[in-house]
C-alpha positions in Angstrom: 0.0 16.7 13.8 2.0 15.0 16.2 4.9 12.2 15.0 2.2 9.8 16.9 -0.8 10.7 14.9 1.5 10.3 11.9 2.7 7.1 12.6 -1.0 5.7 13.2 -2.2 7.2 10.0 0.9 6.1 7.3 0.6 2.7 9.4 -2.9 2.1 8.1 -2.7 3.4 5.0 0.1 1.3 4.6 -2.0 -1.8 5.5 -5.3 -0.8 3.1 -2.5 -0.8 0.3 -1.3 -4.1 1.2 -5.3 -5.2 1.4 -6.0 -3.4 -2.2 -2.6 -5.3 -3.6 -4.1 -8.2 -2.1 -7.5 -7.6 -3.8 -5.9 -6.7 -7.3 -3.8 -9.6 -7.8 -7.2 -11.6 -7.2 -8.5 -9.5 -10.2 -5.5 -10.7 -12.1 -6.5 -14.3 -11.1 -9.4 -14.0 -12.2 -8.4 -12.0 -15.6 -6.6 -14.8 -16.3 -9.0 -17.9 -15.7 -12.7 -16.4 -16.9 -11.5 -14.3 -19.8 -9.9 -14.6 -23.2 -8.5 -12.7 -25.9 -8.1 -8.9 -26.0 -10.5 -8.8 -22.7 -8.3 -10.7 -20.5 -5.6 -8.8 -21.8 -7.4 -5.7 -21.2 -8.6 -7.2 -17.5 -4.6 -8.4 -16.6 -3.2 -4.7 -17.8 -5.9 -3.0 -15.6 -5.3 -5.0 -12.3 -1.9 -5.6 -13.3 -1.5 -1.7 -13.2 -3.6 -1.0 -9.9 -1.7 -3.6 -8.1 1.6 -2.1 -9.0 0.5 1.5 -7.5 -1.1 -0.5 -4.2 2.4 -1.8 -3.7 4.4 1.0 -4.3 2.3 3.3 -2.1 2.3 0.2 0.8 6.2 0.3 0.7 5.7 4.0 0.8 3.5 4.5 3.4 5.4 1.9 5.3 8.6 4.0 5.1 6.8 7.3 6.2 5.4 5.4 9.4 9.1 4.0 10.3 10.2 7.4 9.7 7.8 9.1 12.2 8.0 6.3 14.4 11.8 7.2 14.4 11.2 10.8 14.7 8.4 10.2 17.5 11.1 8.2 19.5 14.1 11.3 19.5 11.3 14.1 19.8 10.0 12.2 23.3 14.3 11.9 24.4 14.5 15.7 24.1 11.9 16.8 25.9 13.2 14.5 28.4 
């Protein structure tokens, strides 16, 4: 797989993790406004969590694409 084809794919996984952080923190939202007691606890923890590990996998996925975008730029000056 070429540093290309890896930049494309961590750059899009990068932005369906921003979308599903996006999508979790409305779950909080709505955790917090339609439920009480130990269900809206339950709810917050639960979306709370998943939009923790969409985040951290966006900043991931983020740094892998810059990386290969890096890499893509000095492979293409050597075989110059």
């Amino acid at each position: 797989m070429t540093y290309q084809a890896k930049k494309k794919a961590f750059a899009a996984l990068s932005v369906l993790m921003v979308l599903a952080a996006i999508y979790s923190a409305l779950g909080i939202l709505q955790a917090a406004s339609l439920f009480t007691g130990e269900r809206a606890l339950r709810n917050f923890n639960f979306w709370g969590m998943l939009m923790c590990v969409a985040l951290a996998c966006s900043v991931l996925f983020g740094f892998l694409a810059f990386r290969a975008s890096r890499l893509a730029k000095v492979g293409s000056r050597e075989a110059v």
